[in-house]
C-alpha positions as CSV (number, residue, x, y, z in Angstrom):
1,X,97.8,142.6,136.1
2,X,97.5,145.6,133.6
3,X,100.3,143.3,131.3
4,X,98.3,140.4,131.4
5,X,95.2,142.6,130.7
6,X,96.9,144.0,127.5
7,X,98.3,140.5,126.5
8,X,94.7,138.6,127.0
9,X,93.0,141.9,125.0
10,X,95.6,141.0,122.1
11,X,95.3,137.1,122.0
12,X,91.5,137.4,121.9
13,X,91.6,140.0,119.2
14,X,93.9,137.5,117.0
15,X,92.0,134.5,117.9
16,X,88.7,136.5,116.8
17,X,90.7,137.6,113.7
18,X,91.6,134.3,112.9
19,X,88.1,132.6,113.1
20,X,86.9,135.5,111.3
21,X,89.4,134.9,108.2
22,X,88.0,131.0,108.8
23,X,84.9,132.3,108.0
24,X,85.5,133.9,105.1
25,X,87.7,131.2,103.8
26,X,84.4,128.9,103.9
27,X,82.0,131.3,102.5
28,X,84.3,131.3,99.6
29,X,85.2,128.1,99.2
30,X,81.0,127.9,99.5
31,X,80.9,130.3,96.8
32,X,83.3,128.2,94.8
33,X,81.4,125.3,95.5
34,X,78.1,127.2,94.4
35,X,79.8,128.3,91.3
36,X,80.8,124.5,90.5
37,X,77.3,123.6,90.9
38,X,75.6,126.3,88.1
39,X,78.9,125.2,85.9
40,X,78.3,121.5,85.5
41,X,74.4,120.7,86.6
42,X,73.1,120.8,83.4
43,X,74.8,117.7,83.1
44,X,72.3,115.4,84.5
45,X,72.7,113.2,87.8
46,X,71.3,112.0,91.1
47,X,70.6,114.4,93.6
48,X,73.2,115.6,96.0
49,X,72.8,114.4,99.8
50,X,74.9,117.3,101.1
51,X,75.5,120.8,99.1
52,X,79.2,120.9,100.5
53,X,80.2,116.7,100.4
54,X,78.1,115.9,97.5
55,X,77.4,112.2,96.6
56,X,80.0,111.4,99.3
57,X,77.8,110.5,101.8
58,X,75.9,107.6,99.8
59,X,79.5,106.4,99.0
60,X,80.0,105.9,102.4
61,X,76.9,104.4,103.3
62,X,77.2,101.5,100.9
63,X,80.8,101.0,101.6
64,X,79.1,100.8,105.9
65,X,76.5,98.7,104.2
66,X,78.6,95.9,102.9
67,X,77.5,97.0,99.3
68,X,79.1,97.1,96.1
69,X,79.5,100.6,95.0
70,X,79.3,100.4,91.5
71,X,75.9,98.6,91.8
72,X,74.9,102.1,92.6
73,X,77.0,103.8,89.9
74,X,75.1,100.7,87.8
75,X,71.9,102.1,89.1
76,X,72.8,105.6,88.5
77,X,73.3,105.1,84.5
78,X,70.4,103.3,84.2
79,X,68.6,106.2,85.5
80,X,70.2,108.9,84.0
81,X,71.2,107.8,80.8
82,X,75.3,107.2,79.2
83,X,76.9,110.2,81.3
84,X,76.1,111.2,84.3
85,X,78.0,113.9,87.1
86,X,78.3,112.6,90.8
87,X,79.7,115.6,93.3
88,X,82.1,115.4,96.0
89,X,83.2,118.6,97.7
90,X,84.2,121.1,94.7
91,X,84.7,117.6,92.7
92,X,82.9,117.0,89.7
93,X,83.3,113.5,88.3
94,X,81.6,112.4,84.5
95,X,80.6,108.7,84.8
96,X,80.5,107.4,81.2
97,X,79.2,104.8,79.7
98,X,78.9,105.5,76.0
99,X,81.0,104.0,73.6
100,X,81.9,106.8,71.5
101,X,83.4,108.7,74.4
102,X,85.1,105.6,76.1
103,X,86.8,105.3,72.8
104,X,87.7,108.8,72.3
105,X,88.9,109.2,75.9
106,X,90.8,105.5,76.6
107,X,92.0,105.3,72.8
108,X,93.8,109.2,72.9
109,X,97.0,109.9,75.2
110,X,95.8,113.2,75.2
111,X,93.8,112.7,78.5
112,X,95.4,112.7,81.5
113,X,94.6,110.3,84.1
114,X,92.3,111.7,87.1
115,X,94.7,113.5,89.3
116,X,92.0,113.2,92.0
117,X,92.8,109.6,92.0
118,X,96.1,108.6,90.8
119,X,97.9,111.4,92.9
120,X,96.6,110.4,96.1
121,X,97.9,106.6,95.7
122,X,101.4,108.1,95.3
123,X,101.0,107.8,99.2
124,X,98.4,105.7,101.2
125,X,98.4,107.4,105.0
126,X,101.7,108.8,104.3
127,X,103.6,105.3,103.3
128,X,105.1,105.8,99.5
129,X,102.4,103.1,97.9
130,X,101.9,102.7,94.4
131,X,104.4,105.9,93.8
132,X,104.5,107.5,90.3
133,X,104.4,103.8,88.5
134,X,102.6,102.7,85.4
135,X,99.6,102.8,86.9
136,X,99.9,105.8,88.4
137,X,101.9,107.9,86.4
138,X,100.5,111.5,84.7
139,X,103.6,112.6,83.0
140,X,103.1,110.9,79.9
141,X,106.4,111.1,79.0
142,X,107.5,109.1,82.2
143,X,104.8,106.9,82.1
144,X,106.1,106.0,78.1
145,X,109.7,105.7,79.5
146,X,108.4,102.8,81.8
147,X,106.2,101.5,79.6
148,X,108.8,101.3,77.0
149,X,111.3,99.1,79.8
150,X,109.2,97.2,80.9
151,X,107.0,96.0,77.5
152,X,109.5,93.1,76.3
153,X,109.2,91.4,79.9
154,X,105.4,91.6,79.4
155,X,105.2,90.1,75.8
156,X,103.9,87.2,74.6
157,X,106.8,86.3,73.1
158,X,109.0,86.4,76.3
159,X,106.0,85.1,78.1
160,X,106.2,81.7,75.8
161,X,109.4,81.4,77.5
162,X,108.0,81.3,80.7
163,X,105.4,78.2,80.1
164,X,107.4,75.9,82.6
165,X,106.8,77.9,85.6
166,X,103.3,78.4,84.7
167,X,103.0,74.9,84.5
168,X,105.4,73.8,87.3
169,X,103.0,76.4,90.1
170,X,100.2,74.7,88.7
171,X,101.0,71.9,89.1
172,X,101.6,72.8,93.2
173,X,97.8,73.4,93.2
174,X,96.9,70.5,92.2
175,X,98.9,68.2,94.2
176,X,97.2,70.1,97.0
177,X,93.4,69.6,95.3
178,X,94.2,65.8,95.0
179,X,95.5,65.3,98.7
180,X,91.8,67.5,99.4
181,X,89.8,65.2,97.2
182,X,91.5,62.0,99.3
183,X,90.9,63.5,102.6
184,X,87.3,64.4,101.5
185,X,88.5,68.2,102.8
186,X,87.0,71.2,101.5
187,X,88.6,73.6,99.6
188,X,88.1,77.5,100.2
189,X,88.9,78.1,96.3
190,X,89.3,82.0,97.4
191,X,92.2,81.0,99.1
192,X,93.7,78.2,97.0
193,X,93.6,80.5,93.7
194,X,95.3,83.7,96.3
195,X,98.0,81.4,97.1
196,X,98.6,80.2,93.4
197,X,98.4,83.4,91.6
198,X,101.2,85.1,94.4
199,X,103.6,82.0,93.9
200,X,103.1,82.9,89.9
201,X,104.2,86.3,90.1
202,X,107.0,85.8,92.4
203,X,108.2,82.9,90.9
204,X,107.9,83.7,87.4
205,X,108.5,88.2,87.8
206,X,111.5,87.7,90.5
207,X,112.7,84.1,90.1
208,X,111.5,83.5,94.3
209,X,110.0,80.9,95.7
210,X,107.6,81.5,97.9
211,X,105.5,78.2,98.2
212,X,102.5,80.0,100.0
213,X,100.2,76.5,99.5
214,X,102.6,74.3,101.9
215,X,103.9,77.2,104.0
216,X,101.3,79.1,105.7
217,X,103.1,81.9,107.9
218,X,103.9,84.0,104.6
219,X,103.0,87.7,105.4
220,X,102.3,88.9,101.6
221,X,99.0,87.3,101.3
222,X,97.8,89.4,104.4
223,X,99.7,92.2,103.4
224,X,98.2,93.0,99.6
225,X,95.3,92.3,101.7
226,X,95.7,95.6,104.3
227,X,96.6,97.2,101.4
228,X,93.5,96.8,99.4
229,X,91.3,97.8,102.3
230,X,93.7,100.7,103.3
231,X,93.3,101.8,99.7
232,X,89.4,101.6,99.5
233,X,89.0,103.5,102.7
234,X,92.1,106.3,101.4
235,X,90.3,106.7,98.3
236,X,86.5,107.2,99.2
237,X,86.6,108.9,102.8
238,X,88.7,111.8,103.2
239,X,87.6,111.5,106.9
240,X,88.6,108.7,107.4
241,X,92.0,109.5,109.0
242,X,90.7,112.3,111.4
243,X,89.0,109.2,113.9
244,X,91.4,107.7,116.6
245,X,89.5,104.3,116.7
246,X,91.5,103.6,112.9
247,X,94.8,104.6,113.8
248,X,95.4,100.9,114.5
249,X,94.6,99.9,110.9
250,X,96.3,102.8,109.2
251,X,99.3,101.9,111.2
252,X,98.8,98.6,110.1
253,X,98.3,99.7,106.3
254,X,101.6,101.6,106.5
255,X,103.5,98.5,107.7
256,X,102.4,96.6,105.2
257,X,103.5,99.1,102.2
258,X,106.5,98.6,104.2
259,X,106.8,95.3,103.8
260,X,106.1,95.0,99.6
261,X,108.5,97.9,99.1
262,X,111.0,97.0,101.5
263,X,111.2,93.5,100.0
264,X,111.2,94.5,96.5
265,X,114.4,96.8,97.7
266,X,116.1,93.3,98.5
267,X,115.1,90.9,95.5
268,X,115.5,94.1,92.7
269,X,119.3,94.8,94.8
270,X,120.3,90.9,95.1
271,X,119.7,90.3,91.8
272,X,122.1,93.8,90.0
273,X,124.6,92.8,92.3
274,X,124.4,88.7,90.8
275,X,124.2,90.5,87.6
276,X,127.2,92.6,87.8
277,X,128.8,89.6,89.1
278,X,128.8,87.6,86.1
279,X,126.8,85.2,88.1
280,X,123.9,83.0,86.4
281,X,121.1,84.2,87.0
282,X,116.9,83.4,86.1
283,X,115.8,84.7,82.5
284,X,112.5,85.4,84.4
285,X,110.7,89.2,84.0
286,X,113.0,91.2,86.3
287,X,116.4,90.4,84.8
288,X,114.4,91.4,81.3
289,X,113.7,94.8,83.0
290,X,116.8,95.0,84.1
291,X,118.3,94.1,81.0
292,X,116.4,96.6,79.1
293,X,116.7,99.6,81.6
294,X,120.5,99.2,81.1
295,X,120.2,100.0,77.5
296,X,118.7,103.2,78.2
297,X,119.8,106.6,78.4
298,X,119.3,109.5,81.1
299,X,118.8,106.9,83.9
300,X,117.3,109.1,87.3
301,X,118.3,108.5,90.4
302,X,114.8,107.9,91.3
303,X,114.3,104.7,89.2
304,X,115.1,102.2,91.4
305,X,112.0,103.9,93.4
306,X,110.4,104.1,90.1
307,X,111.0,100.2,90.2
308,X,109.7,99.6,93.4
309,X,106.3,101.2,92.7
310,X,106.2,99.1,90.0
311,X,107.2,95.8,92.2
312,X,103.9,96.8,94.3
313,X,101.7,97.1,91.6
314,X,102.6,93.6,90.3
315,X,101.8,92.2,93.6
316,X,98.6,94.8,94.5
317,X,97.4,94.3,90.8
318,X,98.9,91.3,89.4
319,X,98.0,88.7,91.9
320,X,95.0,89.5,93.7
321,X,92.6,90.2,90.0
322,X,93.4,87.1,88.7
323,X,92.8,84.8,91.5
324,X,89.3,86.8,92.0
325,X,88.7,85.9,88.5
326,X,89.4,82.0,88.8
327,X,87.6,81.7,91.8
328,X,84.3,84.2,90.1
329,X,84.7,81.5,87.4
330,X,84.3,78.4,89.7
331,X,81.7,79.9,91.3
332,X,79.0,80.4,88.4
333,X,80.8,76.6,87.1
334,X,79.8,75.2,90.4
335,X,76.0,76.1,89.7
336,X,75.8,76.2,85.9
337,X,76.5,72.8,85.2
338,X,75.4,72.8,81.6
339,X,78.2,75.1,81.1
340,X,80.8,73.0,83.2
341,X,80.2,70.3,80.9
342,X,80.9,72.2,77.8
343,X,84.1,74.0,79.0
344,X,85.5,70.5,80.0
345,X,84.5,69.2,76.6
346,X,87.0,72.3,75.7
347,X,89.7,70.8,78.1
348,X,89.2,67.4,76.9
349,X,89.3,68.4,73.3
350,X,92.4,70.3,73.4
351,X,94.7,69.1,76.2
352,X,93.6,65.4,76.6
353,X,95.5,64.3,79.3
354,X,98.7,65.9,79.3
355,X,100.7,67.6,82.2
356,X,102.3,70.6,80.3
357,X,100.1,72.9,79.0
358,X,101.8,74.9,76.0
359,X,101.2,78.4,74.8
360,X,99.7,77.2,71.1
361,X,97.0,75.0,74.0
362,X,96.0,78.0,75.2
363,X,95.2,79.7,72.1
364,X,92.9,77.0,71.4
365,X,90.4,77.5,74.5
366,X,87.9,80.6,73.6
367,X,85.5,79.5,77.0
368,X,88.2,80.1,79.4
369,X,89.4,83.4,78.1
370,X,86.2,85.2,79.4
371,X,87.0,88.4,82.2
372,X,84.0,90.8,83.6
373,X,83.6,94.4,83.4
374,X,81.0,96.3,85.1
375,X,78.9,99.2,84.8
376,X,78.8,98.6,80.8
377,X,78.9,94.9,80.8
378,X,75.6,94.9,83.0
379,X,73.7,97.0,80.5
380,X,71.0,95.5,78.9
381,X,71.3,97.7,75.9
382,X,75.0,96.3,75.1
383,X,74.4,92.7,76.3
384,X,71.6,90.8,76.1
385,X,70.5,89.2,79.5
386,X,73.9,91.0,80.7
387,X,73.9,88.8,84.5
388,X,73.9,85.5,82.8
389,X,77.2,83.7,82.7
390,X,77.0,82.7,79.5
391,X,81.1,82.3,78.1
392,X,79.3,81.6,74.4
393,X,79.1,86.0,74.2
394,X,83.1,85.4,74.6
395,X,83.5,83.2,71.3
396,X,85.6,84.7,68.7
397,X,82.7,84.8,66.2
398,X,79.9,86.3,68.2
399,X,79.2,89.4,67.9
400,X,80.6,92.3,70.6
401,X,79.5,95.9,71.1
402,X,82.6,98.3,70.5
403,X,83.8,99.7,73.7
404,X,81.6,98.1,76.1
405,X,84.2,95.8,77.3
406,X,87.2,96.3,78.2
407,X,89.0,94.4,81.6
408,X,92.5,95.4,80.6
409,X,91.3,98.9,79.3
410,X,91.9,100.2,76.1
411,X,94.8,102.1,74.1
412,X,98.5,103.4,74.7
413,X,97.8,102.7,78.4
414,X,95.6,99.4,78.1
415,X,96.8,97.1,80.8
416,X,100.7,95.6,80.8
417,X,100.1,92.4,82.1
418,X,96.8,91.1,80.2
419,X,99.0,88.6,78.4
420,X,100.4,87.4,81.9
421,X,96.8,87.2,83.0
422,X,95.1,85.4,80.4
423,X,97.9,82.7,80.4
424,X,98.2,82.7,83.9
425,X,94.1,82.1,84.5
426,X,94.1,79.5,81.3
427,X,96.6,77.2,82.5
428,X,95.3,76.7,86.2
429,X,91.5,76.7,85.1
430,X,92.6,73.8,82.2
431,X,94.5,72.1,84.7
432,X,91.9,72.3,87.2
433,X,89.2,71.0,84.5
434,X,91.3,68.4,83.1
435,X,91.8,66.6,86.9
436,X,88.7,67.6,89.1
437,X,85.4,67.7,89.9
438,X,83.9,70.3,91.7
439,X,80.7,71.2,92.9
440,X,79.4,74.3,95.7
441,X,79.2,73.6,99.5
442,X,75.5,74.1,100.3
443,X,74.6,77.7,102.0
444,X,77.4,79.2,99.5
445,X,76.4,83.1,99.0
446,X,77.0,84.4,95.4
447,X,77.8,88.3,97.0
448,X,80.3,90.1,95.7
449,X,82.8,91.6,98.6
450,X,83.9,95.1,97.6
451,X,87.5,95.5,99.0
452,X,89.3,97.6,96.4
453,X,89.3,94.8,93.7
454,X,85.6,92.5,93.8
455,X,85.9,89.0,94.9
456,X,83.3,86.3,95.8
457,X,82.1,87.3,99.4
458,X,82.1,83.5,100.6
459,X,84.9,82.5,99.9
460,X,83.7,79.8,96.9
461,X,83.9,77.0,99.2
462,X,84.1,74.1,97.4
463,X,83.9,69.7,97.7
464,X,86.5,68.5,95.2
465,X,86.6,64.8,93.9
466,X,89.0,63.3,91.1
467,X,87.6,63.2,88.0
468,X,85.9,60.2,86.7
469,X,85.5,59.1,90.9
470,X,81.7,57.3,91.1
471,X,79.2,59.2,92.5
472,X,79.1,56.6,95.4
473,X,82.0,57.3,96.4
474,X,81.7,60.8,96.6
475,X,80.8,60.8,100.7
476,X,78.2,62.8,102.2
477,X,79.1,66.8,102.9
478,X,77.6,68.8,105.4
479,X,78.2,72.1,106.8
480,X,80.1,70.8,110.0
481,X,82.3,69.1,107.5
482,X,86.5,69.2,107.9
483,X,87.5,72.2,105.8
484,X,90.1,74.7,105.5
485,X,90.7,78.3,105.2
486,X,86.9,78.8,105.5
């Protein structure tokens, strides 16, 4: 009894030890916090909601809300002028929106990318995500070493080479609009331009064939998907892993970085092995890469992970923007037609009727070439009437504020695949154009879903008829119409 006493004495003593050293480790971190706080706040911003979490908690409640969170960072710098400090924790963030210092931070590779950000997608819930690859890279020496591999996959010049398969998945789209149009089926545009845009990048990065419009069991689509969310929720709640009810969708997330990564492995592995085998293989971007990595010295033994990271931020990054942007574009088409008409004018004028679309075509269509920004481009002081859709702003020969816009980012780390992009987003939007007419299924909601990259929230459900088809025989739509993919 007297040991037990003595041992019981003893594990109380420690145990009141231990919350005692707990305590001081918050009062300091506290103090720390406090310290932060009289460092930066005569920087002006909003007012805190919590002196320890910050601005946290309103990032939370419009994420709950169904909100678009940069609508409040919108709100924010039109309250408290060109930079402004939000707090999270002993985190202080600058937002900026004056020109002078985006150009002096985005144009320099002497600032670092936030490590507050770009370390924690190495991992998302403890699955290797986007890794240390161009996007995520802070060395700036590693990042230049991929940048410098991967850059003649991602030019231009390689890219003319590439026209045919640009055409050839286009052309998959819209054999699938036309056998809509006959059926008098409506098209969930959303979907169509997710399916396109992945059989793009696989077809014309890794030389696969995925055919996601006719087969409809493929897990990427769903996968990019869980990844998005899972990197939404990673990135703006550090709570978010402590409830039980999400261990089933972080479990899922994790499966999913599984699956990009896992495949990558297999298509960057089959096609060394064709290589070394003397066998033919495509001339799309990956045997580039690989083509170029071979002429380089000090290869790591971490670069085919290096690669992989890379692999996922093609598919995270390269298909899911660009079909947002196609479908954001037939949205404000669908109720602008004043604008339509014009931008089919553009069509008419340079492509006529034909199938293939070439690379000189595309250089000759200045309305389609239009991409959004954000906070800057919905200031009034850099754009006049900044929420009109209004491609004319886009024209070579108007007249554009100095970094205020700038989709692909600017300088030594601007973004690799804006040439992919543009001729990617050209080509189905001409051929699209050139073949259809379109117009908005009634009740359509012009929201904005906020799920790591912002895409229409309905969906851009459309009613498609060939072009030049009589009014008359364009039958009457409803809501309880056939449709798919809704």
């Amino acid at each position: 009894m007297d040991l037990f006493s003595f041992f019981a004495g003893w594990i109380g003593y420690l145990l009141i030890c231990l919350l005692g050293l707990i305590l001081i480790a918050f009062l300091f971190f506290c103090l720390y916090i406090k310290y932060i706080h009289l460092k930066y706040d005569h920087i002006p911003g909003p007012p805190r909601d919590s002196f320890i979490f910050g601005h946290s908690p309103t990032m939370l409640r419009e994420m709950s809300n169904g909100r678009v969170v940069h609508d409040k960072f919108l709100e924010w710098a039109e309250t408290y002028g060109p930079v402004y400090r939000i707090n999270g924790l002993h985190i202080v963030m600058l937002c900026v929106t004056c020109p002078d210092t985006t150009k002096e931070v985005l144009m320099s590779p002497k600032y670092p990318k936030a490590s507050m950000v770009y370390k924690r997608l190495f991992n998302l819930f403890g699955q290797r995500f986007l890794g240390s690859g161009l996007v995520t890279a802070q060395n700036h020496d590693e990042w230049y070493k991929q940048r410098r591999i991967m850059d003649p996959a991602f030019s231009s010049l390689y890219l003319r080479g590439q026209m045919g398969a640009f055409n050839e998945r286009a052309e998959k789209l819209m054999d699938k609009l036309a056998d809509m149009a006959d059926t008098n089926t409506a098209a969930n545009m959303q979907h169509m331009f997710n399916c396109v845009t992945l059989d793009v990048i696989t077809k014309v990065a890794f030389g696969v064939e995925l055919d996601l419009l006719k087969e409809s069991d493929s897990p990427f689509p769903n996968a990019i998907e869980m990844c998005l969310k899972g990197m939404v929720h990673y990135l703006r709640d550090f709570t978010f892993q402590l409830y039980p009810k999400n261990k089933k969708f972080i479990n899922e997330v994790k499966k999913s970085c599984q699956l990009l990564r896992s495949t990558g492995r297999q298509w960057i592995n089959e096609r060394k092995m064709a290589v070394q085998n003397g066998e033919d293989v495509p001339k799309d971007i990956l045997t580039q890469i690989l083509k170029t990595a071979g002429k380089e010295e000090n290869i790591a033994n971490d670069d085919e992970e290096l690669m992989l990271d890379n692999f996922v931020t093609f598919f995270i990054a390269g298909q899911e923007t660009t079909a947002n942007q196609l479908a954001f574009t037939v949205m404000e088409l669908g109720r602008l037609p004043e604008i339509l008409t014009k931008v089919k004018q553009e069509v008419d004028d340079v492509i006529g009727m034909k199938q293939e679309i070439s690379f000189d075509d595309l250089g000759k269509m200045t309305y389609l070439s239009q991409f959004n920004s954000y906070v800057c481009g919905r200031l009034d002081k850099f754009f006049e009437d900044p929420l009109k859709f209004d491609p004319e702003r886009f024209h070579p020969d108007a007249a554009k504020p100095y970094y205020c816009y700038y989709p692909f980012a600017l300088g030594p780390r601007s973004c690799l695949g804006q040439s992919f992009a543009q001729m990617e987003a050209k080509v189905v939007m001409a051929k699209l154009l050139q073949r259809f007419d379109f117009s908005l299924l009634p009740g359509q909601s012009f929201d904005i879903l906020d799920t790591g990259t912002l895409r229409p929230k309905s969906g851009v459900v459309c009613k498609i008829r060939h072009r030049g088809q009589t009014t008359a025989a364009w039958p009457d739509w409803d809501l309880n119409m056939t449709s798919t993919s809704l």
